[in-house]
C-alpha positions as CSV (number, residue, x, y, z in Angstrom):
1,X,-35.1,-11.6,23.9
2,X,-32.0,-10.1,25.4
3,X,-32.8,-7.5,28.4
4,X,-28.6,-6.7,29.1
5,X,-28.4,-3.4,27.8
6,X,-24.9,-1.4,27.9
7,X,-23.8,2.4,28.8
8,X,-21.1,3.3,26.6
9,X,-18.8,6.1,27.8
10,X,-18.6,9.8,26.3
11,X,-16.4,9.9,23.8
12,X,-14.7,13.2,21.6
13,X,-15.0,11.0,18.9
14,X,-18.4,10.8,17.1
15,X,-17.6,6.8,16.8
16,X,-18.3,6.6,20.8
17,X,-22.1,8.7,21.3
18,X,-23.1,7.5,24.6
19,X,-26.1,4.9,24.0
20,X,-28.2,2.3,25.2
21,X,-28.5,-0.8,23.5
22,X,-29.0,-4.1,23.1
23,X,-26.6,-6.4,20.3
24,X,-29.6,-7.2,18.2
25,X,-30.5,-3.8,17.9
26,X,-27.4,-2.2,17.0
27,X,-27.3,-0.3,13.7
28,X,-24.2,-2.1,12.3
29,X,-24.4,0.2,8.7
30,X,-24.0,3.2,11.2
31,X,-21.0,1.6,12.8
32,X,-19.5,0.6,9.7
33,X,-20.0,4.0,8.1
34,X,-18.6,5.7,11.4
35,X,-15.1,3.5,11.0
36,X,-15.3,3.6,7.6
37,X,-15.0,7.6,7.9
38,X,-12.0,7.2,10.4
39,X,-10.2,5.0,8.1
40,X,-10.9,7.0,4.7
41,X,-8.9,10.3,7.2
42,X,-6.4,7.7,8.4
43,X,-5.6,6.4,4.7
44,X,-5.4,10.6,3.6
45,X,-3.2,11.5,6.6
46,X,-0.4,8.6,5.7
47,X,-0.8,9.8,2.1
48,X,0.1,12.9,2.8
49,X,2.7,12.1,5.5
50,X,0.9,13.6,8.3
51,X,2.5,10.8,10.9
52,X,1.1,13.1,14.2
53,X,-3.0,12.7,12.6
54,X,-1.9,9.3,11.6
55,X,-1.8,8.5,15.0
56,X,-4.4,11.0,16.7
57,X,-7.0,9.2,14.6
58,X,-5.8,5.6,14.8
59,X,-5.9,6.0,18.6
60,X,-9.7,7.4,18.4
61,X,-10.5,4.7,16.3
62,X,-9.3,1.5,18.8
63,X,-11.0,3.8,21.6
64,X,-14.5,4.1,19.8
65,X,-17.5,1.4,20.7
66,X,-17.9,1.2,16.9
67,X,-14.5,-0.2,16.1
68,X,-15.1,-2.5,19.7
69,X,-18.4,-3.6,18.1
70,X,-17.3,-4.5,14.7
71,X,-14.3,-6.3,16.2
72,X,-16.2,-8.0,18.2
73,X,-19.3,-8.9,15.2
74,X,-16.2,-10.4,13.1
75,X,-14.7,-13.2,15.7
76,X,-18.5,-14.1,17.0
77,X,-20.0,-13.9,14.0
78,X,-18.5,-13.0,10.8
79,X,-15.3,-14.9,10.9
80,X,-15.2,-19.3,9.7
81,X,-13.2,-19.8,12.6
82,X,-15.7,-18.5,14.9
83,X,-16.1,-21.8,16.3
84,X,-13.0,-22.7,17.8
85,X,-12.2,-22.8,20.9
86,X,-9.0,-20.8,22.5
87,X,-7.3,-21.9,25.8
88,X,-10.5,-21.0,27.9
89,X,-12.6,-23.1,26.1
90,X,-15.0,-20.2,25.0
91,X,-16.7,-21.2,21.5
92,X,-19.0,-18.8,21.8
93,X,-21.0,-16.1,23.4
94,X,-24.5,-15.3,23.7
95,X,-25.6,-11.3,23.4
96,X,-24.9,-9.9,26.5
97,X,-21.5,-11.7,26.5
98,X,-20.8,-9.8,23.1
99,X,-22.5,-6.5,24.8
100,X,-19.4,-6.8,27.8
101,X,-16.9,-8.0,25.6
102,X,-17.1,-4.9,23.2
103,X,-17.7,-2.4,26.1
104,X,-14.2,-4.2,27.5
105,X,-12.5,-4.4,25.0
106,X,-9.1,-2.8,25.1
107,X,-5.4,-2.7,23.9
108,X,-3.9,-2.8,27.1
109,X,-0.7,-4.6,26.3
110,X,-1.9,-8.2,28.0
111,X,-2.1,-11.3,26.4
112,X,-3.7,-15.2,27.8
113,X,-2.0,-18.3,26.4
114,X,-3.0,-19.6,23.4
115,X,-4.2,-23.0,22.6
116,X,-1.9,-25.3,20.9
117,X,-3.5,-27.9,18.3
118,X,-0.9,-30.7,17.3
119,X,-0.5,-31.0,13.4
120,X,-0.9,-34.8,12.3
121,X,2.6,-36.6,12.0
122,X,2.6,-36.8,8.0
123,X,2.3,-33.3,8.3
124,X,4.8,-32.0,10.8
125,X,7.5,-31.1,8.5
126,X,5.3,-28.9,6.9
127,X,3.5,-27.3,9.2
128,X,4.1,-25.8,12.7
129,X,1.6,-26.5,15.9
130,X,-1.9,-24.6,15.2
131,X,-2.5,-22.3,17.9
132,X,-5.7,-20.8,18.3
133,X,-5.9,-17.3,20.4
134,X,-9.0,-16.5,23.0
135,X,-12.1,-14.9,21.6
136,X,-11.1,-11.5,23.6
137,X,-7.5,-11.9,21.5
138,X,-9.1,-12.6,18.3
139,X,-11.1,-9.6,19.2
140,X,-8.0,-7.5,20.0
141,X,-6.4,-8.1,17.0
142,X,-9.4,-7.0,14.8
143,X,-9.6,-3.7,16.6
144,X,-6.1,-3.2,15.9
145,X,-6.3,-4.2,12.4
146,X,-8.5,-1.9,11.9
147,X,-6.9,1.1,12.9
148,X,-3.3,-0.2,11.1
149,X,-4.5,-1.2,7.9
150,X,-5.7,2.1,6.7
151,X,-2.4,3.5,7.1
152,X,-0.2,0.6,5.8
153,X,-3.2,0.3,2.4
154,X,-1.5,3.8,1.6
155,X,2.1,2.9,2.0
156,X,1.7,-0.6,-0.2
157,X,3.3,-1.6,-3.4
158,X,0.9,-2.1,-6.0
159,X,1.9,-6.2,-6.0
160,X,1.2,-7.3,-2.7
161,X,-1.6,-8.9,-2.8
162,X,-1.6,-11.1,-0.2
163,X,-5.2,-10.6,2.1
164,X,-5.5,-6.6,1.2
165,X,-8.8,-5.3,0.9
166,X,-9.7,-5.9,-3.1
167,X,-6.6,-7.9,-3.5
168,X,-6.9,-11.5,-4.3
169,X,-4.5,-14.5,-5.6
170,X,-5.7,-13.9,-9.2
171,X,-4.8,-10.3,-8.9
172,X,-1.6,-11.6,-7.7
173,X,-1.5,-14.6,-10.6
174,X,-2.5,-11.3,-13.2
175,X,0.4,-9.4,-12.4
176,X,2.5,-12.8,-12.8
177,X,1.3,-12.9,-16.7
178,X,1.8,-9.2,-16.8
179,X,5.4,-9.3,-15.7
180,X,6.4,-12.3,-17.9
181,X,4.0,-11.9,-21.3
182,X,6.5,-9.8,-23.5
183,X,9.6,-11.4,-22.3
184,X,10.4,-14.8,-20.7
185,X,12.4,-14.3,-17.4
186,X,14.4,-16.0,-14.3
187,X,12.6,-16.6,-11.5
188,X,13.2,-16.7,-7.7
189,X,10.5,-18.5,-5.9
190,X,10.8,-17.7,-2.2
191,X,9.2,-19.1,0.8
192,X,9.6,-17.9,4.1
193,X,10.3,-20.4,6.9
194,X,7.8,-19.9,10.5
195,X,8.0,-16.0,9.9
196,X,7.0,-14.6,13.8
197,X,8.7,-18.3,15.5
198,X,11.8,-16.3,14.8
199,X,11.1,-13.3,13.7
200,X,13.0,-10.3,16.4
201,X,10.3,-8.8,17.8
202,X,12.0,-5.1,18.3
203,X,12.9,-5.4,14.5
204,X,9.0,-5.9,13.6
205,X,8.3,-3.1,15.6
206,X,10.6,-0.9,14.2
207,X,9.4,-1.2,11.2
208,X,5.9,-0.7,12.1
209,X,6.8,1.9,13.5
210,X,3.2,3.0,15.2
211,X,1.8,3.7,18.8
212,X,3.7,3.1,21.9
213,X,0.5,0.8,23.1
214,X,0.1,-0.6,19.7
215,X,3.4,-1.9,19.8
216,X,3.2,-3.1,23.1
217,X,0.3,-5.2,22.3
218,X,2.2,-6.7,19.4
219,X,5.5,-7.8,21.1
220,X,2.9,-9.3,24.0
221,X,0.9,-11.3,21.3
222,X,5.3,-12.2,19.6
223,X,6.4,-13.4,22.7
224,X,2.9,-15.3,23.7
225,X,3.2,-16.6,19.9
226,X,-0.1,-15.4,19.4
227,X,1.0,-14.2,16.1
228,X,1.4,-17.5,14.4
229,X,3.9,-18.5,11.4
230,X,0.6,-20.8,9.7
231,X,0.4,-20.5,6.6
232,X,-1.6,-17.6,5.1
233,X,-3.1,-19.4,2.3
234,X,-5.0,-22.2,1.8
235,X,-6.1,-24.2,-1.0
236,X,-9.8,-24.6,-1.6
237,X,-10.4,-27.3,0.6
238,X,-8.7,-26.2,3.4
239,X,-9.5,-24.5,6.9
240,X,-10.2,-21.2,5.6
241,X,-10.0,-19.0,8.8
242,X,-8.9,-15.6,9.4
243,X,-5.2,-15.3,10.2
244,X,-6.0,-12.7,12.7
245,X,-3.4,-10.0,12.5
246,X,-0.3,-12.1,10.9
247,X,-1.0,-11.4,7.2
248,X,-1.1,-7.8,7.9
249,X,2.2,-7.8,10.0
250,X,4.1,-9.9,7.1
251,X,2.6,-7.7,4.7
252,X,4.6,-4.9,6.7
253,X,7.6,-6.7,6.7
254,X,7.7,-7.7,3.0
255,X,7.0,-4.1,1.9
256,X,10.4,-3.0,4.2
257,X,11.9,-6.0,2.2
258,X,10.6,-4.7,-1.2
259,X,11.3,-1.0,-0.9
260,X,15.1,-2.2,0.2
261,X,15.5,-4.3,-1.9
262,X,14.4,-2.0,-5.0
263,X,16.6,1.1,-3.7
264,X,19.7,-1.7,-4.0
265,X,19.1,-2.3,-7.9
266,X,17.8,1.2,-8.7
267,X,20.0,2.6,-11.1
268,X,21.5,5.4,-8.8
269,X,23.2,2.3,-6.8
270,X,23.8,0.0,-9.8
271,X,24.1,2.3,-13.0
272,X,23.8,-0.7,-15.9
273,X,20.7,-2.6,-14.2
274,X,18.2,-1.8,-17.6
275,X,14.9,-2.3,-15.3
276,X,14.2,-3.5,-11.8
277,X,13.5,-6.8,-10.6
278,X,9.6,-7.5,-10.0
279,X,8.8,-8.5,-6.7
280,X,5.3,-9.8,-6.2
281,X,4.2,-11.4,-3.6
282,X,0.7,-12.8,-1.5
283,X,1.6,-13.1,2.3
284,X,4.8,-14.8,2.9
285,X,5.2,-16.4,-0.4
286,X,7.2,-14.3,-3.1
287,X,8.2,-14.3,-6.2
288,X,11.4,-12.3,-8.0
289,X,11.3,-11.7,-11.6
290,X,14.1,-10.6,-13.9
291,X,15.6,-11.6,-17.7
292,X,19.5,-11.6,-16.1
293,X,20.2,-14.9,-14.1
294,X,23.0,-12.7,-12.2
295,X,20.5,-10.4,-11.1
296,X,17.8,-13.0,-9.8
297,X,20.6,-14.7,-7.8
298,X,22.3,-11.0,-6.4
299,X,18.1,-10.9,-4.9
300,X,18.2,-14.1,-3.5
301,X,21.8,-13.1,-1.7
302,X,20.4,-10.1,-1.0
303,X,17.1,-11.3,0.4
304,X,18.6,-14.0,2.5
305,X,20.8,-11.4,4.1
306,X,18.2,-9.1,5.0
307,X,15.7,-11.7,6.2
308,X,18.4,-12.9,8.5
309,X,19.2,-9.5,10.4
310,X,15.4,-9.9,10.8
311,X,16.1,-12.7,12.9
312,X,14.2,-14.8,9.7
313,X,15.2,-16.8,6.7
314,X,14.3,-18.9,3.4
315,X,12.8,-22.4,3.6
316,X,16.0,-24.2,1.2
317,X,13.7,-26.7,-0.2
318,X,10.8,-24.3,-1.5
319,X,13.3,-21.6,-2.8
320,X,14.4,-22.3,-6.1
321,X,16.0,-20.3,-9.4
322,X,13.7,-21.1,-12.4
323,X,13.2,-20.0,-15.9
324,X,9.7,-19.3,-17.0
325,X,10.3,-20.9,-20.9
326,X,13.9,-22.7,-20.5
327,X,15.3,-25.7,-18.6
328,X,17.0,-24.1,-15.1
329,X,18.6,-26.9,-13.5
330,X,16.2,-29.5,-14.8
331,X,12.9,-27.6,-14.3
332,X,10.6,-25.2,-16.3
333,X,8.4,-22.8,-15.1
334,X,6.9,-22.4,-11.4
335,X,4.0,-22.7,-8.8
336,X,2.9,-20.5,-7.4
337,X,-0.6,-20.1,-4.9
338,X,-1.5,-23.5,-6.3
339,X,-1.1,-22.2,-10.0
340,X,1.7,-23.9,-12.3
341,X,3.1,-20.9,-14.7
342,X,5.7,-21.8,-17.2
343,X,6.2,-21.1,-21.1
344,X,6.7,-22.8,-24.5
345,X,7.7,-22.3,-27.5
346,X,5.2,-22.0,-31.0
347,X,5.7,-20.9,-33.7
348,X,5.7,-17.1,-35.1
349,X,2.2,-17.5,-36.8
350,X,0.5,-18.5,-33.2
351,X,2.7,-15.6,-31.4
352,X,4.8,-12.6,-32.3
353,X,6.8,-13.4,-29.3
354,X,7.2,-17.4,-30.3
355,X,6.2,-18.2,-26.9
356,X,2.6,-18.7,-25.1
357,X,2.4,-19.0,-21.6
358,X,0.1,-21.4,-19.6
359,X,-1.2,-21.3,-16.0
360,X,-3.1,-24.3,-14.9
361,X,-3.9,-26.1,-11.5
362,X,-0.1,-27.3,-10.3
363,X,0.1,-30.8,-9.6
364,X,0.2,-30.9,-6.7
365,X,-3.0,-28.4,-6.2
366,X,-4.7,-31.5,-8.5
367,X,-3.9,-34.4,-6.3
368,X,-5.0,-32.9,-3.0
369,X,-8.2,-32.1,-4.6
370,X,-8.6,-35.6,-5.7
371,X,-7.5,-36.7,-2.2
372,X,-9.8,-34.7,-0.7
373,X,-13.0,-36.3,-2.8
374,X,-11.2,-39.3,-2.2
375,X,-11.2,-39.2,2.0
376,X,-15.0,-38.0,2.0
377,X,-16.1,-41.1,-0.7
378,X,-14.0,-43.4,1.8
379,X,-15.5,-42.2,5.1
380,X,-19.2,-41.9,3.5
381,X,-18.3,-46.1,2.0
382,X,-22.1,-46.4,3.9
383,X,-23.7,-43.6,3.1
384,X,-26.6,-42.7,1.1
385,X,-26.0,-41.4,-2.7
386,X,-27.8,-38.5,-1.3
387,X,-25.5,-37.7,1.5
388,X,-22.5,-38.0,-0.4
389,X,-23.5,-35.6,-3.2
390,X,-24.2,-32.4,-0.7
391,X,-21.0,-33.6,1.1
392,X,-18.9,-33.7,-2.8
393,X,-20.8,-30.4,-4.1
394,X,-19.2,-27.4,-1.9
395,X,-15.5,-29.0,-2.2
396,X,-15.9,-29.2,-6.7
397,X,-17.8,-26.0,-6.1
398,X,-14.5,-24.1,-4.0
399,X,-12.0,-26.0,-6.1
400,X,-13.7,-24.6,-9.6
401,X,-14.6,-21.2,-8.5
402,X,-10.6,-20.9,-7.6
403,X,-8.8,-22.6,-10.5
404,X,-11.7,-22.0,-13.7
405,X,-11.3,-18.6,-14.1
406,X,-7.5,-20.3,-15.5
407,X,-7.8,-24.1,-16.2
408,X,-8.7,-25.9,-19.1
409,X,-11.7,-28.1,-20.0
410,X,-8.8,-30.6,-20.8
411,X,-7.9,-30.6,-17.0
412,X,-11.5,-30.4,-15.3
413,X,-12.3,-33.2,-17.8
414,X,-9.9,-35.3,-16.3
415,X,-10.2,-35.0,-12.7
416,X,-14.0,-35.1,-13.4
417,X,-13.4,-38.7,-15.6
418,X,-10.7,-40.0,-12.1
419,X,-13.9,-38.8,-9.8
420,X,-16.3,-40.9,-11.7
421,X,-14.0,-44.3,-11.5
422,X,-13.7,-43.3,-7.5
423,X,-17.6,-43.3,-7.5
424,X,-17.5,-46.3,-9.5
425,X,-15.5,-48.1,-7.0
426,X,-17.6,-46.9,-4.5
427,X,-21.1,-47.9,-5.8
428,X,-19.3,-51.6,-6.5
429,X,-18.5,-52.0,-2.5
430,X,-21.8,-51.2,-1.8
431,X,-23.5,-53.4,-3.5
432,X,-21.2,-56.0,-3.6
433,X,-23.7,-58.5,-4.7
434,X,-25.3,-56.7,-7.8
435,X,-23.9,-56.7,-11.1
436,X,-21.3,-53.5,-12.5
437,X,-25.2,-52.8,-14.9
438,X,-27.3,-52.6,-12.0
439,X,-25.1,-50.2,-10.1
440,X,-24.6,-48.0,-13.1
441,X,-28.3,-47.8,-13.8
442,X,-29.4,-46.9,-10.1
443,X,-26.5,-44.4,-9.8
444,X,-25.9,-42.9,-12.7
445,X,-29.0,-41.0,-15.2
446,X,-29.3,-38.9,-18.3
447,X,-30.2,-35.4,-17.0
448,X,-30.9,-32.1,-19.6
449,X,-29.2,-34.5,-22.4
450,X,-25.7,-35.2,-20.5
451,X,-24.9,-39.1,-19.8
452,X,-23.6,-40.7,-16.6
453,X,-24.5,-37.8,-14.5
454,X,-23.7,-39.0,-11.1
455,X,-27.4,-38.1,-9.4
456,X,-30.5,-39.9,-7.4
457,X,-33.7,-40.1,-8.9
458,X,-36.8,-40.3,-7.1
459,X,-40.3,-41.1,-8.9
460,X,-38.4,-39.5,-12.1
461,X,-37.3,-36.8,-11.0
462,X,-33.4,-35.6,-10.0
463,X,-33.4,-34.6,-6.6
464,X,-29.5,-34.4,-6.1
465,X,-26.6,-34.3,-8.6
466,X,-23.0,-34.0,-8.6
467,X,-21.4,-31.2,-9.9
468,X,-18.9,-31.5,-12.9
469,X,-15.8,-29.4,-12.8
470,X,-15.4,-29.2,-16.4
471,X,-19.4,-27.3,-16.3
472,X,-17.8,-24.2,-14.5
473,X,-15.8,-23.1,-17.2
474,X,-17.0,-21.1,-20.0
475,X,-14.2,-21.0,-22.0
476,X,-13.5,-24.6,-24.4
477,X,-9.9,-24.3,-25.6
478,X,-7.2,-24.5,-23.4
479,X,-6.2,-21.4,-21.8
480,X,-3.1,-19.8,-22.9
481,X,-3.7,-17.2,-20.9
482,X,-4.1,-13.7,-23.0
483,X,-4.8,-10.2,-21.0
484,X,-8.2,-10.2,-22.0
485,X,-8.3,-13.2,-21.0
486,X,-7.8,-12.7,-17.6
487,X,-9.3,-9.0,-17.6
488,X,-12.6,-10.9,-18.5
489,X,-12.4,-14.3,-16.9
490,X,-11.4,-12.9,-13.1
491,X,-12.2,-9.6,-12.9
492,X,-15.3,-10.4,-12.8
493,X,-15.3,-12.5,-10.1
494,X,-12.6,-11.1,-8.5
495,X,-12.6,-10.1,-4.7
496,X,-15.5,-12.4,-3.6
497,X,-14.0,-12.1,0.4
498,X,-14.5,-8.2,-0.3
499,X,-18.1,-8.1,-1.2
500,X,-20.5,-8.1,2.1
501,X,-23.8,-8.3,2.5
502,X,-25.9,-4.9,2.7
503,X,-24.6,-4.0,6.3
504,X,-20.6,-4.8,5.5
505,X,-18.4,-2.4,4.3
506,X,-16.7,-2.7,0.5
507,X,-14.3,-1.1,-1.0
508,X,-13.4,0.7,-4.0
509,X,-10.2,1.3,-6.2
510,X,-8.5,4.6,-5.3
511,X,-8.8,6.5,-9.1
512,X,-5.9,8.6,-8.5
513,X,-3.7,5.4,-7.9
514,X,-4.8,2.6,-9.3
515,X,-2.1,0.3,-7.3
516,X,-4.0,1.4,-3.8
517,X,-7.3,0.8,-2.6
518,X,-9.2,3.0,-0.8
519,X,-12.1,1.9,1.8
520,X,-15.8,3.2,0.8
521,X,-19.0,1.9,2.3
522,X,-21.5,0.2,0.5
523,X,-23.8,1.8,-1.7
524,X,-26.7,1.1,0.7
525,X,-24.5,2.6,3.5
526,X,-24.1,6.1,1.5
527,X,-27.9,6.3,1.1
528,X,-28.4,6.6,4.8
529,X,-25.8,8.2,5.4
């Protein structure tokens, strides 16, 4: 039991009462509920265009203990990355090192160095050097995301997507098939290369646009490279850790991208342009959709010009002019967040439109997930059945709850089917001396009526057994991807990161705008409130 109590200042602000407490006895649903109210007046004021409560209230917010504490709850014990270590080696802290750290905490425009982790060299030209930020950082850049986002959540286009409270990549993947399901169109899909390596930090700032200290904290954390170009998002199987502050601040920078980009082919400016280009994007990865070729290539001119005055530009290899039904310089179709989206022809009796579209896994999405199963059979060539099935389980588990909602049976059959010869192989090293029977029988058993379930049995009974992909999908034709569909399939699911336990916060859709989302505690939160 923790004794370290802490004496919190007077505040104005109802978020910073005086108190004495100790971290396992704080009330986190009063916390939450004491932000949350802050940000709901924040979100209002930049609605309105009220920039002077805009800021009065954002700088209450980063001064209350509540915002301090909840900043501090999400990089110690909220956030997947809470584990590793910054520059200072600090993994973790114990309560009254969480107690000082949220009574410390402050935007005060410093910075410490940030630890670099070498990417592997198959990888390099892929991926810049991981760095990984201090725990007071980490800290630092929750607080401030918490007093931004609320603003910026009001000012957003409707298809950014990219992590936005109640925003997910099937959201983003919806508005895809939303765009493109009447009329096939070009495509430009854009990548941005190391967005803050080179990214001028007064240009950022200017178009944030926020506190004299907020920014100062920024262009410390730009020029520390605190604020790292990593990738966003990451397949299923990947290091899934909070990005910190970045996604917010590319968010930011897309939207000034978007809203120029949309007063350049708005009629006034253009006069025969019958309908705008759709930009929709998730983080730094974009996608332009138009039925004119000249107008998809005018945006990428346009695009590349403006990213470039931001001190920023395209990645050549990932940007590429596609079609969505026809061959465009030898391809058809486009990935997108792991998704392949293209077209094809049918005839008029399967479609008014004589096309369907399809979204499955992309290729390459497939093969990493086989490579992944493939790396943990090959390091576990010793193990027991046993281990190997609760080490296989969570990565089929991610991987299906990511790509079922809009894969076929076809498709999880087959990698399921590729999984089962890797086994195969595996059980045959093993037991090297037994015959190709014998291992089948020990390894594989008939369970509820499905054969060569890949499971242990103990005096009868199935103790462990491997998932099957093609079991997490309801639907058994191959998706062609109608609305209700997708209005069935993923909004039900949707949002998963958005949906705490009892004492988080949620959020709600804003039922004025439908494009916007508006913070709301939880249900549980509102009845003591």
């Amino acid at each position: 039991m923790w004794n370290v109590k802490v004496q919190v200042a007077m505040n104005k602000s109802k978020t910073s009462l005086k108190t004495t407490v100790e971290w396992k006895d704080i009330n986190w649903r009063t916390l939450e509920r004491r932000v949350f109210k802050l940000q709901k007046r924040i979100y209002k004021a930049a609605e309105r265009g009220d920039n002077k409560a805009v800021r009065r209230l954002q700088k209450t917010l980063a001064n209350s203990w509540s915002a301090k504490a909840l900043a501090t709850r999400k990089v110690t014990q909220d956030n997947k990355g809470k584990k590793i270590a910054g520059i200072d080696g600090i993994k973790w802290l114990n309560s009254p090192q969480k107690i000082q750290l949220a009574q410390t905490l402050k935007l005060n425009g410093k910075a410490k160095a940030a630890r670099q982790i070498e990417i592997p060299q198959d990888e390099r030209k892929e991926k810049p050097p991981f760095k990984i930020p201090t725990l007071e950082d980490r800290a630092k850049q929750a607080l401030l995301q918490l007093a931004l986002e609320p603003e910026w959540e009001a000012k957003f286009d409707g298809n950014s997507y990219g992590k936005r409270p109640k925003r997910s990549y099937h959201d983003a993947i919806e508005a895809i098939f939303s765009a493109i399901k009447q009329q096939p169109k070009y495509v430009l899909d854009a990548d941005l290369s190391q967005c803050f390596d080179t990214i001028t930090p007064e240009k950022l700032l200017a178009k944030l646009n926020s506190l004299p200290k907020f920014r100062r904290q920024i262009k410390t954390w730009l020029k520390s490279g605190l604020i790292d170009s990593a990738k966003f998002f990451e397949y299923p199987e990947g290091t899934a850790q909070s990005r910190g502050i970045s996604p917010l601040l590319a968010n930011i920078v897309l939207h000034a991208l978007e809203n120029d980009l949309k007063r350049k082919f708005s009629r006034q400016n253009l006069g025969m342009v019958p309908q705008l280009p759709d930009m929709i994007r998730y983080a730094d990865d974009f996608v332009i959709l138009h039925p004119d070729l000249n107008t998809v290539i005018k945006c990428k001119e346009f695009i590349a010009q403006w990213l470039s005055e931001m001190g920023l530009n395209l990645k050549p290899e990932k940007t590429n002019i596609t079609h969505t039904l026809n061959n465009h310089q030898g391809k058809t179709g486009f990935d997108f967040l792991g998704f392949k989206i293209k077209q094809f022809k049918v005839s008029k009796n399967l479609s008014s439109q004589g096309f369907k579209t399809l979204i499955t896994p992309s290729q390459k999405a497939q093969e990493q997930h086989l490579k992944a199963i493939h790396k943990v059979i090959y390091d576990l060539s010793n193990a027991s059945q046993e281990s190997l099935i609760r080490k296989l389980n969570p990565i089929i588990q991610g991987w299906c709850q990511y790509y079922s909602p809009l894969c076929s049976t076809e498709i999880l059959a087959k990698i399921d089917h590729l999984i089962q010869i890797k086994l195969m192989r595996w059980g045959f090293r093993k037991h090297n001396g037994k015959s190709k029977a014998w291992v089948i029988n020990k390894y594989w058993n008939t369970v509820n009526g499905d054969n060569w379930v890949f499971s242990q049995q103990e005096n009868g009974a199935i103790t462990e057994k491997l998932m099957r992909h093609h079991r997490q999908v309801k639907d058994s034709h191959v998706n062609r991807v109608e609305r209700s569909q997708i209005s069935h399939q993923l909004k039900t699911r949707n949002h998963v990161s958005c949906i705490h336990d009892k004492n988080h916060v949620t959020e709600e859709r804003n039922e004025v705008k439908i494009s916007r989302s508006v913070l709301k505690t939880s249900s549980s939160g509102d009845r003591i409130a």
